[in-house]
TORSE-359869 format. One line per 5 residues: number of its first residue (from 0); for each residue x, y, z negated of N, C-alpha, C. Coordinates in steps of 0.02 Angstrom, whole numbers, padded with zeros to 5 digits. Layout:
BEGIN
NUM> X/Y/Z/X/Y/Z/X/Y/Z; ... .
//
This chain:
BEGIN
0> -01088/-00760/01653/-01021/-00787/01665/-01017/-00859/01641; -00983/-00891/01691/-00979/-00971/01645/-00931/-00964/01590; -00949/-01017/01573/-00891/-01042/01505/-00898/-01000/01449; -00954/-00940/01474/-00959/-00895/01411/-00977/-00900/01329; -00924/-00875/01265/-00958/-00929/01207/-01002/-00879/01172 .
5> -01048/-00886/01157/-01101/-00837/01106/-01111/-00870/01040; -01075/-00831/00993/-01114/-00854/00926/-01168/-00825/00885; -01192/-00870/00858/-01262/-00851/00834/-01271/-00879/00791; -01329/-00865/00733/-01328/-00895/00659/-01316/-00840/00609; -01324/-00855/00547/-01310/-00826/00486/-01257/-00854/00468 .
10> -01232/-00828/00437/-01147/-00849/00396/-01167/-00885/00355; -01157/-00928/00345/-01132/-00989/00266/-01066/-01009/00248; -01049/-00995/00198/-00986/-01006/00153/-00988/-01085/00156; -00938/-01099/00209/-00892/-01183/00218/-00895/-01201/00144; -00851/-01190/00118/-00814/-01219/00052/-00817/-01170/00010 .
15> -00799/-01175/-00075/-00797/-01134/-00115/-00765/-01169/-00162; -00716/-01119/-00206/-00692/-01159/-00233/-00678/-01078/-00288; -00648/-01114/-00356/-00638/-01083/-00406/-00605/-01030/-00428; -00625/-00972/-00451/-00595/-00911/-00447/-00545/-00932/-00483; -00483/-00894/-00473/-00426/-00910/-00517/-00434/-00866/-00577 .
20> -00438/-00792/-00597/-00468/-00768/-00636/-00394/-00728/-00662; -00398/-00721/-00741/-00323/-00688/-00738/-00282/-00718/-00788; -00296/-00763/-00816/-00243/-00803/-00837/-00169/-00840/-00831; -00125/-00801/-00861/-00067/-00835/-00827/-00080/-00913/-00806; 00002/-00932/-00776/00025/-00988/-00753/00093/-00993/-00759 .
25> 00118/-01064/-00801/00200/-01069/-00776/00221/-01124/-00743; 00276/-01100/-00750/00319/-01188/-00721/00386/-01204/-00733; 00397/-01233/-00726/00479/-01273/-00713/00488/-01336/-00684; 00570/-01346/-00666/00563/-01387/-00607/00603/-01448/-00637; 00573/-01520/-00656/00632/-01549/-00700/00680/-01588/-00644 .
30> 00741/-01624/-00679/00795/-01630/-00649/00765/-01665/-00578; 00734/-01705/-00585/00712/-01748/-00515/00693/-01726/-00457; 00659/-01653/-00470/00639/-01614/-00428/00571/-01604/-00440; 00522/-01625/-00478/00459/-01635/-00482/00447/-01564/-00536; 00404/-01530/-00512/00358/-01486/-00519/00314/-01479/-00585 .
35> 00314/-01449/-00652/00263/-01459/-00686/00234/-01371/-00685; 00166/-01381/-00691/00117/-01311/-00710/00088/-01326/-00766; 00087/-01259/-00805/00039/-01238/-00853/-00012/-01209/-00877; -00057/-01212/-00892/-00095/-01128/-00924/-00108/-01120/-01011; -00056/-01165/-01015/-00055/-01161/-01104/00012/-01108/-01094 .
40> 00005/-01046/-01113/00087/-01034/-01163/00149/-01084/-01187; 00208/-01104/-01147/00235/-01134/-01151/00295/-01110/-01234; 00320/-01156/-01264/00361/-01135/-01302/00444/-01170/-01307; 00491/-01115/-01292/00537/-01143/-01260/00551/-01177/-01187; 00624/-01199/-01186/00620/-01221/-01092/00639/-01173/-01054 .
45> 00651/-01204/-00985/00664/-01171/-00942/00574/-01141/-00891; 00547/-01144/-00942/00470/-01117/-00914/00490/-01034/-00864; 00439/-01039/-00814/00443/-00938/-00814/00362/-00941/-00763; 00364/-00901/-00777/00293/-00866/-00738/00276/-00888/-00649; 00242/-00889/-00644/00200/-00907/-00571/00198/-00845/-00519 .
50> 00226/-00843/-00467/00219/-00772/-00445/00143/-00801/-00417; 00115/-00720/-00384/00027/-00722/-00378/00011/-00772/-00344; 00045/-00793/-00271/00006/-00852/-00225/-00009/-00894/-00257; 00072/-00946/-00296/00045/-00997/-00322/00011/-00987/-00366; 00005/-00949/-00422/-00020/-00941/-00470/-00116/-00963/-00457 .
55> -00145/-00938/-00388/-00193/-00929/-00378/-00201/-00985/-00357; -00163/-01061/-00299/-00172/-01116/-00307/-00187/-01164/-00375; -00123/-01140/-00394/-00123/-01167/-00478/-00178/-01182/-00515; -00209/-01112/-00531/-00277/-01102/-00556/-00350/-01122/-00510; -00344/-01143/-00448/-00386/-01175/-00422/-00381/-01233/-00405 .
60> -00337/-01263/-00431/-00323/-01346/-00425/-00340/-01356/-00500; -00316/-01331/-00574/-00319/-01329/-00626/-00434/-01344/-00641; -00450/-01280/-00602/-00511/-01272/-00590/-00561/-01320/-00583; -00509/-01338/-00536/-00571/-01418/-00496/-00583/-01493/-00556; -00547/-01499/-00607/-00567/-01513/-00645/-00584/-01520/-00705 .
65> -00598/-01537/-00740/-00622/-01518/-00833/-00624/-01577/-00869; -00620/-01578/-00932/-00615/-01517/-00985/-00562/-01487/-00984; -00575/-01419/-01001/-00514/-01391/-01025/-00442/-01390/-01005; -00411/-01409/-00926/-00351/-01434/-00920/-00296/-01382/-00953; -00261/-01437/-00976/-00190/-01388/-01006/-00122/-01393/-00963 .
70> -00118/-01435/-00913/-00055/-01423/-00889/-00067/-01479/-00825; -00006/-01463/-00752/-00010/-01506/-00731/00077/-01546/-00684; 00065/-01587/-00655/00146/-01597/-00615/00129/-01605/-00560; 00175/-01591/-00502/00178/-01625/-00441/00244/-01645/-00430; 00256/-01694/-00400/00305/-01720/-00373/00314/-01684/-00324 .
75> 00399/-01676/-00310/00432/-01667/-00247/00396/-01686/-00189; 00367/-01654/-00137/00351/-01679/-00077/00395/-01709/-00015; 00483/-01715/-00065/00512/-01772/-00019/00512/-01817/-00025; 00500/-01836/-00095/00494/-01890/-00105/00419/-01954/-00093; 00372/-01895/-00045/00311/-01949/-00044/00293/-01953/00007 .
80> 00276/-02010/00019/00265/-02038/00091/00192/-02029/00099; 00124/-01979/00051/00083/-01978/00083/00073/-01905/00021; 00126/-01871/00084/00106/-01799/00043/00063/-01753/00057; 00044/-01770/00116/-00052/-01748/00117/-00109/-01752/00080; -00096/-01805/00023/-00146/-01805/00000/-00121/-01789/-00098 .
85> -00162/-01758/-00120/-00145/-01745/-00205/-00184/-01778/-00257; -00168/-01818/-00290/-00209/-01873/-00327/-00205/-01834/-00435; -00231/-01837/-00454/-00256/-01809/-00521/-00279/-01865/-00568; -00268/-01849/-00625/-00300/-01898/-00701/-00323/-01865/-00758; -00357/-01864/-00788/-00349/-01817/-00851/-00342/-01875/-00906 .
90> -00311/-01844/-00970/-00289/-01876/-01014/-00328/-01867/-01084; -00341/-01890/-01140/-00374/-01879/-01200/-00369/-01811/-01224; -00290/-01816/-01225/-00300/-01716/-01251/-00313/-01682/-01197; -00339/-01691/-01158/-00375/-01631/-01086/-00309/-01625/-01051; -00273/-01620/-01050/-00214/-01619/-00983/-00233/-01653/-00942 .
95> -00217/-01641/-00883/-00231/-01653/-00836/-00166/-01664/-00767; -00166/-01705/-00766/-00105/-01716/-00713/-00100/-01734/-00642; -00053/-01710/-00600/-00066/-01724/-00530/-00004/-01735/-00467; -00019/-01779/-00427/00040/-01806/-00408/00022/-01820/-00331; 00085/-01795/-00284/00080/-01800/-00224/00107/-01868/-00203 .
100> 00127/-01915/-00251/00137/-01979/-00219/00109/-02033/-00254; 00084/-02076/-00217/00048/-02122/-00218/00039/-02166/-00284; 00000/-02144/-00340/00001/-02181/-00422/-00021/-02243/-00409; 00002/-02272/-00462/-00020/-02341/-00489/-00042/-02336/-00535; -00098/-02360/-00560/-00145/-02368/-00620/-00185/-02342/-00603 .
105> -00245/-02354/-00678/-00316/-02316/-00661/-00324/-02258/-00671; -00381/-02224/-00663/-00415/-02153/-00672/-00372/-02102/-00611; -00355/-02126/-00582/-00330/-02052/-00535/-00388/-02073/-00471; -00372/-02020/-00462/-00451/-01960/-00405/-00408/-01932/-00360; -00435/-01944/-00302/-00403/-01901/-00235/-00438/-01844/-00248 .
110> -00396/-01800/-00262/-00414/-01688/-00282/-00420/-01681/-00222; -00364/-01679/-00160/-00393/-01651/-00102/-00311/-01676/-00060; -00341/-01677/00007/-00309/-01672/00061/-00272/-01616/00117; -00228/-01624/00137/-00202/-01572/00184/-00182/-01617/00243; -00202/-01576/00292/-00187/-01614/00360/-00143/-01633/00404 .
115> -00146/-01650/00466/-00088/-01632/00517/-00081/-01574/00568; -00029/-01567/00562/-00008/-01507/00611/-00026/-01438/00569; -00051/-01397/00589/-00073/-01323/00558/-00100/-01345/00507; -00133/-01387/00462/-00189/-01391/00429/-00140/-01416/00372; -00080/-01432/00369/-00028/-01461/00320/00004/-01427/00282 .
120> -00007/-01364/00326/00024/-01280/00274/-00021/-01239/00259; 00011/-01202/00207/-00040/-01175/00146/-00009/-01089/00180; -00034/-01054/00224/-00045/-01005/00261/-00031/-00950/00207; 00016/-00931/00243/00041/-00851/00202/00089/-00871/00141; 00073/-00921/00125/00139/-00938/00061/00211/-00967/00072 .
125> 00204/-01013/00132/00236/-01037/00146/00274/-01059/00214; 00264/-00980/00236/00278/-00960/00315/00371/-00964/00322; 00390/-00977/00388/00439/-00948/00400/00489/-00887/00405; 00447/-00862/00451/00430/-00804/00442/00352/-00756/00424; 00359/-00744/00355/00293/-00722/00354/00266/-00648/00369 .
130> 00194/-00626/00378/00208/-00568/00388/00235/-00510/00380; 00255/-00465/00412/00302/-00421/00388/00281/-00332/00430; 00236/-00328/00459/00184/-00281/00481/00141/-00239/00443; 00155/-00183/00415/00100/-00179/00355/00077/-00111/00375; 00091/-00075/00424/00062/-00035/00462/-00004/-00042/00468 .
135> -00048/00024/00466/-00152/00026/00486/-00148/-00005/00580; -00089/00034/00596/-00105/00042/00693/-00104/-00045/00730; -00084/-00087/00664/-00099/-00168/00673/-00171/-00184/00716; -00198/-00159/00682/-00272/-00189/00684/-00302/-00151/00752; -00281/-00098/00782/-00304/-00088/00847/-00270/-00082/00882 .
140> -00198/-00118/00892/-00156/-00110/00951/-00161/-00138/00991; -00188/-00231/00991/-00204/-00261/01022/-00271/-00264/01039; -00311/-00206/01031/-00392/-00202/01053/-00396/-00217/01128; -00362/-00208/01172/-00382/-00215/01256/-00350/-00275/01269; -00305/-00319/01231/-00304/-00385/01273/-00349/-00416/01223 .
145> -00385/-00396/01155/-00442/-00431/01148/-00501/-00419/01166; -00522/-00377/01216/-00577/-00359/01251/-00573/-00390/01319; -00520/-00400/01328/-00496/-00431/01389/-00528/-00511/01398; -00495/-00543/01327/-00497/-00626/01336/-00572/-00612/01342; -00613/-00555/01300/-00683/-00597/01313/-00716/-00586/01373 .
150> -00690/-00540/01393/-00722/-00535/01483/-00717/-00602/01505; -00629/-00634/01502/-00619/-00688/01532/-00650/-00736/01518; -00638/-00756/01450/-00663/-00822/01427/-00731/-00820/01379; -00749/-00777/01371/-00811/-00764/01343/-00810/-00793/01243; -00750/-00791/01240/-00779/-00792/01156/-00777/-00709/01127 .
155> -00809/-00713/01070/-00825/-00651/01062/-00762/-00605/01036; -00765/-00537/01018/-00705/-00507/01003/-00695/-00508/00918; -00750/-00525/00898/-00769/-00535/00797/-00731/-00601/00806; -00744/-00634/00854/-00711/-00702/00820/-00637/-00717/00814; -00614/-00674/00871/-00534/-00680/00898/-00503/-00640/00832 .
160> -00529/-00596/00815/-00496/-00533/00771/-00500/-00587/00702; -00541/-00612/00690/-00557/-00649/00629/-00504/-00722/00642; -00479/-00723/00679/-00419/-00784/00681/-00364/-00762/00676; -00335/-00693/00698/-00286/-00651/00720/-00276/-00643/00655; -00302/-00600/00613/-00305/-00592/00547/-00302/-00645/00501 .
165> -00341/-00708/00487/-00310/-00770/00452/-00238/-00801/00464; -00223/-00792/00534/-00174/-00828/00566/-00123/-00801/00557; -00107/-00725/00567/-00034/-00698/00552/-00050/-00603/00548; -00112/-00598/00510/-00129/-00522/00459/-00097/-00499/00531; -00110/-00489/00591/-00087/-00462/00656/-00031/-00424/00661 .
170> 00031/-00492/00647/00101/-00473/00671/00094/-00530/00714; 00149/-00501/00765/00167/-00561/00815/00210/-00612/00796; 00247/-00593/00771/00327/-00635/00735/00310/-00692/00698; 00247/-00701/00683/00247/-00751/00619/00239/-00826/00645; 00288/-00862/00589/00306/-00929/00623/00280/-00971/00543 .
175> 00229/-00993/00552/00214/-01054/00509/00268/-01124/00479; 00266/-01148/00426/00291/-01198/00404/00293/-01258/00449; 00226/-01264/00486/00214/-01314/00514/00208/-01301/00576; 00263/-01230/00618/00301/-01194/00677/00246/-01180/00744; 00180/-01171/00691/00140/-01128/00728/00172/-01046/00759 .
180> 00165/-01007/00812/00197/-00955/00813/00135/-00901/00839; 00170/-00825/00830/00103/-00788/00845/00061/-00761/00828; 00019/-00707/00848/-00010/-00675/00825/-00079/-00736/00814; -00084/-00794/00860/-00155/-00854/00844/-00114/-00907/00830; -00054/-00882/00810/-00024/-00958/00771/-00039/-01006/00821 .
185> -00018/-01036/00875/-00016/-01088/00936/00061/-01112/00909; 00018/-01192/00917/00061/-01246/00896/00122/-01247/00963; 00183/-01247/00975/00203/-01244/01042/00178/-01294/01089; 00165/-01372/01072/00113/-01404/01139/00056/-01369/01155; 00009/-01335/01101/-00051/-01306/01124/-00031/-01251/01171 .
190> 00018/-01214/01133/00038/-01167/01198/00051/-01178/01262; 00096/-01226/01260/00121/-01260/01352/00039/-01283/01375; 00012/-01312/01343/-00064/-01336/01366/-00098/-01266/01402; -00088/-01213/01342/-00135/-01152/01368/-00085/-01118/01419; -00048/-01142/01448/00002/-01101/01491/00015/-01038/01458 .
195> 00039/-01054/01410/00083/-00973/01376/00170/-01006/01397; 00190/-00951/01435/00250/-00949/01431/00318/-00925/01386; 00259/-00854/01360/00306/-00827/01317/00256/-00817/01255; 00270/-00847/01211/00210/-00871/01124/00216/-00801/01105; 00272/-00739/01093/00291/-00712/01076/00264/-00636/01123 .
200> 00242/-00636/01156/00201/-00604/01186/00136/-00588/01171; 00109/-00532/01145/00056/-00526/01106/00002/-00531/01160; -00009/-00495/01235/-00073/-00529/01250/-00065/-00600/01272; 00012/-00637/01296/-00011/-00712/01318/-00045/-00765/01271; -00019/-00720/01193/-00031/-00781/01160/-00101/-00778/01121 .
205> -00130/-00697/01130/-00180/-00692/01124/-00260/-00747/01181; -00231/-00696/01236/-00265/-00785/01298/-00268/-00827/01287; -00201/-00867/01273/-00209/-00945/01249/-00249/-00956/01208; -00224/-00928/01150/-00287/-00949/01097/-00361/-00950/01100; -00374/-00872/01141/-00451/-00856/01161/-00479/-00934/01209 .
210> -00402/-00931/01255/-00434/-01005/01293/-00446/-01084/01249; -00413/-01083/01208/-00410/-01148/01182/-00478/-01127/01116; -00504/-01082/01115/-00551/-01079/01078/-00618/-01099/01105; -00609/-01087/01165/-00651/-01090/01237/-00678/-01188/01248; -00602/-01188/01240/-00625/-01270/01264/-00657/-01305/01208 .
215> -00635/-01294/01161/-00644/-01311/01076/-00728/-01309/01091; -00752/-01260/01106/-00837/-01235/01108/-00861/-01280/01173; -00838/-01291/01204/-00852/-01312/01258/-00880/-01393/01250; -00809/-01409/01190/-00815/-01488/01170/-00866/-01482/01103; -00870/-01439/01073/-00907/-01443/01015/-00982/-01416/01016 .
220> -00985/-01389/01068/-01062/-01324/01060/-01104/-01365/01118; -01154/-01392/01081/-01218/-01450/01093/-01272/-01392/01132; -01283/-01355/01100/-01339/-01329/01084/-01357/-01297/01173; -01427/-01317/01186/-01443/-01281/01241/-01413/-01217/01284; -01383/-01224/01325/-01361/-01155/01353/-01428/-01127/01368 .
225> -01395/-01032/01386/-01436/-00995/01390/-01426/-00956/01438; -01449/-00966/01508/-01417/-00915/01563/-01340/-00946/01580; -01320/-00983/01574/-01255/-01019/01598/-01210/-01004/01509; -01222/-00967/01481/-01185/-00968/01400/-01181/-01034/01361; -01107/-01053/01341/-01124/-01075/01296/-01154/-01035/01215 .
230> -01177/-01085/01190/-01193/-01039/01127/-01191/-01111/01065; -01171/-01071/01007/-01137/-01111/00966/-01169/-01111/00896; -01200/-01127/00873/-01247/-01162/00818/-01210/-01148/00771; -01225/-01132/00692/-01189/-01134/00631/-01138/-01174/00603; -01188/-01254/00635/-01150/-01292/00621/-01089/-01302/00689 .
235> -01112/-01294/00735/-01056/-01308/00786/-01006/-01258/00771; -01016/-01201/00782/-00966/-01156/00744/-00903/-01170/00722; -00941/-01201/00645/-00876/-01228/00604/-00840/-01276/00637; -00879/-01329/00677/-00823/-01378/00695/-00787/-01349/00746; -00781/-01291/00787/-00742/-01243/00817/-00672/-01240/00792 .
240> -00705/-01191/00719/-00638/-01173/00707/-00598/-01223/00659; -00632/-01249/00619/-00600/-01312/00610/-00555/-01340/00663; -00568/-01351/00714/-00550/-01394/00754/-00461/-01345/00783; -00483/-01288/00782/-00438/-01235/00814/-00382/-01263/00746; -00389/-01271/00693/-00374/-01279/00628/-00316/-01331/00625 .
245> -00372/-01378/00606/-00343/-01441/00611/-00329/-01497/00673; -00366/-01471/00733/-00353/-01516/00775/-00427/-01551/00785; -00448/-01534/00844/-00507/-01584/00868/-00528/-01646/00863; -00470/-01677/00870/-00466/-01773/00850/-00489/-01768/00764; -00471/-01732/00741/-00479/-01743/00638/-00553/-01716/00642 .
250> -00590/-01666/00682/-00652/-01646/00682/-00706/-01716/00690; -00681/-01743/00737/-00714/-01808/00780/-00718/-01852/00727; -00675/-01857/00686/-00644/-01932/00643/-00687/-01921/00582; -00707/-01875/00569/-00730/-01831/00504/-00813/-01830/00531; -00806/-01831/00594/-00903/-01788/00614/-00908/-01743/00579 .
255> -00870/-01676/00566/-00862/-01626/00565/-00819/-01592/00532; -00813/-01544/00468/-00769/-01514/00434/-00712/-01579/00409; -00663/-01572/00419/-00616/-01624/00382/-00599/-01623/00325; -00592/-01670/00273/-00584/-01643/00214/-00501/-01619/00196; -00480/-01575/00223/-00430/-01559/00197/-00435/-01498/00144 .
260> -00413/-01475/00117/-00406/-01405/00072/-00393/-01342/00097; -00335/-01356/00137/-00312/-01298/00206/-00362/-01313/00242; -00383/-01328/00260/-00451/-01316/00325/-00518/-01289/00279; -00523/-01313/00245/-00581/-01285/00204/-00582/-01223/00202; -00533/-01202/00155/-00515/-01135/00160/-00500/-01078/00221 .
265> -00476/-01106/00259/-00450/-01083/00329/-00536/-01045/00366; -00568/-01124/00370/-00633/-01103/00384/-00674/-01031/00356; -00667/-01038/00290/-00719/-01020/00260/-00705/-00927/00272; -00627/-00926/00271/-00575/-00876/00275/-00603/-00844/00340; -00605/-00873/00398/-00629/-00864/00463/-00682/-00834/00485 .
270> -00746/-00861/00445/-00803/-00842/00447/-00841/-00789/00419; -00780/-00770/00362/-00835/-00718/00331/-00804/-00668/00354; -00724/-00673/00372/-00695/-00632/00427/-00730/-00592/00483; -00761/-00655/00528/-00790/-00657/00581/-00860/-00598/00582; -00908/-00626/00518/-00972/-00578/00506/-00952/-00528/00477 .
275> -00905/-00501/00450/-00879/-00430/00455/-00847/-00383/00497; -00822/-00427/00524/-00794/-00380/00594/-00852/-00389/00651; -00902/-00434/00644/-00966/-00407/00685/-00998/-00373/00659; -00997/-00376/00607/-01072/-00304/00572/-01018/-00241/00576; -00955/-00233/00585/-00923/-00178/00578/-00949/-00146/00666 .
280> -00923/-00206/00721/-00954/-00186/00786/-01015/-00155/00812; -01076/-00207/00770/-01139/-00187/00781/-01156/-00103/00735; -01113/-00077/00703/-01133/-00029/00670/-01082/00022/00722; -01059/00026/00741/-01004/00075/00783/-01037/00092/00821; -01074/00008/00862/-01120/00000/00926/-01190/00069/00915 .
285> -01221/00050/00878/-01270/00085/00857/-01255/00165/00833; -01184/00179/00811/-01185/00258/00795/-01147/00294/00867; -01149/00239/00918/-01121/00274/00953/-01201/00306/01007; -01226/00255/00998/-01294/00245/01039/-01351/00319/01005; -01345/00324/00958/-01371/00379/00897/-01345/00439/00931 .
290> -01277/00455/00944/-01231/00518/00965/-01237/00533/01035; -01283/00483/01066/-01264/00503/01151/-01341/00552/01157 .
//
């Protein structure tokens, strides 16, 4: 079949980044609006506890650098005109501080970036509507319009399930910060692009995505076809879903993974997704083959 995508390769972990572990986290919010975190025991204040998401950012921003950090701030993200990006210092007594708008003076370090469009929200924390599906019959209701896209468009069914699941834990309803919608989270231009009419429709918006994953491979996957297949390299791969991610133009600009934090993660989230729900296939495949 044309346009067909085959992946192939061993899994490699994109990014990695620091276990959060089990150490509390606090915070409080001072009058300006700006954000401070802890992992010292605070005494006194309007301090209180971290519920788990952030808590687990917290401790992996805390992570990324050393010695010893004891506390950190962020500024309001209305107030900054380049709140994509998070800048850090550490100080003599090991604190460590960090700020989403643009410092003056020395020793601060760009920590990390967040992107445009999908790649600017921090997935599952900070949804609109976030998931709200917690039902088992999730995970195989939509099995025949994902067997479907790959007849059509030939990406595989490990890979679709492994986006479905990062993208919105397979409810349809879920609407991103940054008004992705859907069970593949489609930006609404990507959708009008993929001719989805109705986003909210679990197989249209399943298609779209399968299709725009399609073209993504199409623009990214170098590698020799095989029998009219495309087929997609380790490294092409990632700039796939990256790209599904953050946007193809930031793949290009980057020559490959972009450095954002949400894409890093997103990726890495994707992939190991991906080689589990194929070794789950290839083992079904095989006990079914055993039973006949």
């Amino acid at each position: 079949m044309s346009g067909r995508l085959v992946i192939v390769g061993a899994l490699a972990l994109v990014a990695g980044f620091a276990t959060a572990g089990h150490a509390a986290v606090w915070q409080r919010t001072r009058a300006d609006g700006t954000i401070e975190y802890t992992n010292v025991a605070p005494r006194g204040g309007s301090w209180s506890a971290v519920k788990e998401a952030a808590r687990l950012r917290a401790h992996r921003a805390v992570a990324s650098v050393a010695p010893a950090p004891r506390g950190f701030s962020i500024a309001p993200p209305s107030t900054s005109p380049q709140g994509g990006i998070v800048w850090s210092r550490e100080h003599e007594d090991g604190t460590v501080e960090f700020t989403n708008v643009a410092p003056v003076g020395a020793k601060w370090k760009v920590l990390f970036r967040t992107g445009p469009g999908k790649a600017a929200a921090v997935r599952g924390s900070s949804d609109l509507v976030p998931p709200r599906d917690g039902s088992l019959g999730r995970f195989s209701r939509y099995d025949q319009h994902i067997r479907d896209q790959q007849a059509f468009y030939g990406v595989p069914e490990s890979l679709v399930r492994a986006v479905i699941k990062t993208e919105s834990d397979f409810d349809p309803h879920v609407v991103s910060s940054a008004g992705a919608q859907g069970l593949m989270q489609l930006m609404p231009a990507t959708a009008k692009m993929m001719g989805v009419s109705d986003v909210w429709d679990p197989r249209q918006n399943i298609m779209g995505g399968a299709r725009y994953l399609q073209i993504l491979a199409k623009r990214f996957c170098r590698t020799p076809a095989a029998q009219g297949d495309l087929v997609c390299s380790l490294e092409e791969k990632v700039k796939v879903v990256a790209a599904y991610h953050a946007g193809p133009g930031a793949v290009e600009k980057y020559g490959g993974m972009p450095p954002y934090e949400t894409t890093r993660a997103y990726v890495t989230s994707v992939l190991r997704r991906y080689e589990d729900y194929r070794r789950r296939a290839a083992a079904t495949s095989d006990l079914l083959s055993a039973n006949r």
